[in-house]
C-alpha positions in Angstrom: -2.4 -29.1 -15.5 -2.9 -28.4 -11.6 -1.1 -25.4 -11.2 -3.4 -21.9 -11.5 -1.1 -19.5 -10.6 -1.0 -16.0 -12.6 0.7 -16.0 -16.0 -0.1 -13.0 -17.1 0.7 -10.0 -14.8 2.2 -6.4 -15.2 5.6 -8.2 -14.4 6.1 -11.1 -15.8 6.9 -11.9 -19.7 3.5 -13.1 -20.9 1.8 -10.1 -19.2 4.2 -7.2 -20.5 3.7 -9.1 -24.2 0.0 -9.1 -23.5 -0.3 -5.5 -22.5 2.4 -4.4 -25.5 0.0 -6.1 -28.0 -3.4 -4.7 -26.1 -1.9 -1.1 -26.4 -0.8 -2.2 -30.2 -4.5 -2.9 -31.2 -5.3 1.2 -30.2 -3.3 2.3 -33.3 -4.2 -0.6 -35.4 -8.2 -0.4 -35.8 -8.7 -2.2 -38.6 -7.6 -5.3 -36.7 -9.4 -4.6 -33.3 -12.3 -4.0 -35.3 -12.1 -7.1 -37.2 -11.6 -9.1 -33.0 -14.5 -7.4 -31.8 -16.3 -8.7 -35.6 -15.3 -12.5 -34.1 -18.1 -14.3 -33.0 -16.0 -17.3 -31.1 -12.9 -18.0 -30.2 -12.3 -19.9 -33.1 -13.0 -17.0 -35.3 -10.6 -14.8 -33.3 -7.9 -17.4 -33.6 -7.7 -16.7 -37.8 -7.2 -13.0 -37.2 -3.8 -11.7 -38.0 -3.7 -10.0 -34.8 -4.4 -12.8 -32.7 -1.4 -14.9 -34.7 0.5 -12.1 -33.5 0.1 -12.5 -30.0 0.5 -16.4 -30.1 3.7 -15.8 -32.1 4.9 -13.3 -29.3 3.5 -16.0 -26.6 5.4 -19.1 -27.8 8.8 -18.4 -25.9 6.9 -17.8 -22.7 6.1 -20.2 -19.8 2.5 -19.9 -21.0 3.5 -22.2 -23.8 3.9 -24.4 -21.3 1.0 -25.7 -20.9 -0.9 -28.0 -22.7 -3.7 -26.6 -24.9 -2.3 -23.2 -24.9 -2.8 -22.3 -28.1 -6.7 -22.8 -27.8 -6.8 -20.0 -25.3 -5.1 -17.5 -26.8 -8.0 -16.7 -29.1 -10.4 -15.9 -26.5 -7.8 -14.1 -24.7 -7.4 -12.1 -28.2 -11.0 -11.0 -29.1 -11.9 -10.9 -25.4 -9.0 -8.1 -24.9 -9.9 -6.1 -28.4 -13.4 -5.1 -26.6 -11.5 -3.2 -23.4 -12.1 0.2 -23.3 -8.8 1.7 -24.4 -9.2 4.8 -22.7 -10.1 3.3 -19.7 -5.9 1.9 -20.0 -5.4 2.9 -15.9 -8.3 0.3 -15.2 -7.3 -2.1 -18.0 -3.7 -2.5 -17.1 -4.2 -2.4 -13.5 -2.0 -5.2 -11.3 -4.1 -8.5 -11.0 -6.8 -9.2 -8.1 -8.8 -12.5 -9.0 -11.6 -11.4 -6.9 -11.6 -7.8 -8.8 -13.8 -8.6 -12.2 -16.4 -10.2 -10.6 -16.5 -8.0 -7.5 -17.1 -5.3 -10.1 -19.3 -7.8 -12.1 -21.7 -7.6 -8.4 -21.2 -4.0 -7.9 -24.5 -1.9 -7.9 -26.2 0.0 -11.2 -29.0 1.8 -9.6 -30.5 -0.7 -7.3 -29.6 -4.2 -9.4 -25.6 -5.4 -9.8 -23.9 -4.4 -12.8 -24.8 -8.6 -13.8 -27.8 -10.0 -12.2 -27.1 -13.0 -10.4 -28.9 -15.3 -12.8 -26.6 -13.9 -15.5 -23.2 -14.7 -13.2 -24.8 -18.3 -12.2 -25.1 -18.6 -16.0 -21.9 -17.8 -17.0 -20.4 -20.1 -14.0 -21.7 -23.0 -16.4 -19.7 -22.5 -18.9 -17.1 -24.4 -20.2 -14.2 -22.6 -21.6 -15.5 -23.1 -25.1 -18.7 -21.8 -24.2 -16.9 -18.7 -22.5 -16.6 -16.0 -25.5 -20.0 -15.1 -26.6 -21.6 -14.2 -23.0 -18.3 -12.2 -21.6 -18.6 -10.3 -24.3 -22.0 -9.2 -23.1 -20.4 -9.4 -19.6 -17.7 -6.9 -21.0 -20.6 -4.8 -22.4 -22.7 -4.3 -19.0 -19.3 -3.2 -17.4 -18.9 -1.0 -20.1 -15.6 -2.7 -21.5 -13.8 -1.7 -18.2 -12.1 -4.7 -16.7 -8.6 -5.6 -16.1 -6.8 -7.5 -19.0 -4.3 -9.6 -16.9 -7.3 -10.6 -14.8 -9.9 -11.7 -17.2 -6.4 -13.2 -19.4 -5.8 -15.3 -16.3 -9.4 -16.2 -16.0 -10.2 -17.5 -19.1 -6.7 -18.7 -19.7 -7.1 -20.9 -16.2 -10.9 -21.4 -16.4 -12.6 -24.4 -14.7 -13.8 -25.2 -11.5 -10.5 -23.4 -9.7 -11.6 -19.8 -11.4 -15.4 -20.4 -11.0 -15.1 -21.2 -7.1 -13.1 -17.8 -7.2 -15.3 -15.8 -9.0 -18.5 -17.3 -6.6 -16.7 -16.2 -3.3 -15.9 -12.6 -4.9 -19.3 -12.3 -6.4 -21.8 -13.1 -3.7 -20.5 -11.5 -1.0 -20.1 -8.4 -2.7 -23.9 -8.5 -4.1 -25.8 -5.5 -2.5 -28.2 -7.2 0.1 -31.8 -6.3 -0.2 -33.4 -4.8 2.9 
């Protein structure tokens, strides 16, 4: 499928399901637990919680797309490691170029990710993703925008990576 645009924002269907289950996992921490537990996508996608949220999916235009249901799951345990009291931050409206802006913004005197770390995780294929943006997640301590990094991994390929590049780069503090 060509088409990249955003599924999942404050606005539309997929992204008010997807927020409604995200805040649903802060009561429920047994099961966010048991996401941030998964150590790939496929784990995630046998969680209760994840079937959940691909239950509440299926009458959206995201299951309109072919392979779907083998995002979902990333989607899922990616979510469960947001920092829910960071909400403002999480829920915030879309901006493509925000998580890896934020991914090239300074921690001392080195980005947030080094840039070995974001050429790295460039590589990836989608079924590669989970395991290192879960340490991405980590280094920006859990704060990143769900209906961004959703759209991301939901969409990625060589459409998101050439976004991410001309976010990251130029937003890398330049030595002296």
């Amino acid at each position: 499928m060509t088409q990249k645009q955003p599924l999942f924002t404050p606005d539309s269907q997929a992204g008010r399901i997807l927020a409604d289950w995200w805040r649903d996992l802060e009561s429920d921490r047994g099961a966010r637990a048991e996401l941030r537990r998964a150590r790939s996508s496929d784990d995630a996608a046998l969680i209760p919680a994840t079937i959940d949220l691909i239950t509440r999916l299926r009458a959206t235009p995201v299951a309109d797309h072919n392979g779907w249901l083998a995002r979902i799951p990333a989607i899922a345990g990616l979510a469960a490691h947001l920092d829910h009291h960071a909400a403002d931050l999480v829920l915030s409206p879309p901006d493509r170029d925000a998580l890896p802006r934020l991914m090239a913004s300074a921690r001392g005197d080195r980005p947030r990710v080094s840039e070995l770390r974001f050429r790295r995780l460039l590589q990836y294929s989608r079924d590669d993703l989970y395991r290192p943006m879960i340490r991405v997640l980590a280094q920006l301590d859990h704060r990143a925008g769900l209906f961004d990094l959703a759209d991301a991994v939901f969409w990625w390929g060589p459409h998101i990576q050439k976004i991410w590049a001309f976010a990251y780069f130029p937003a890398l503090k330049k030595s002296a």
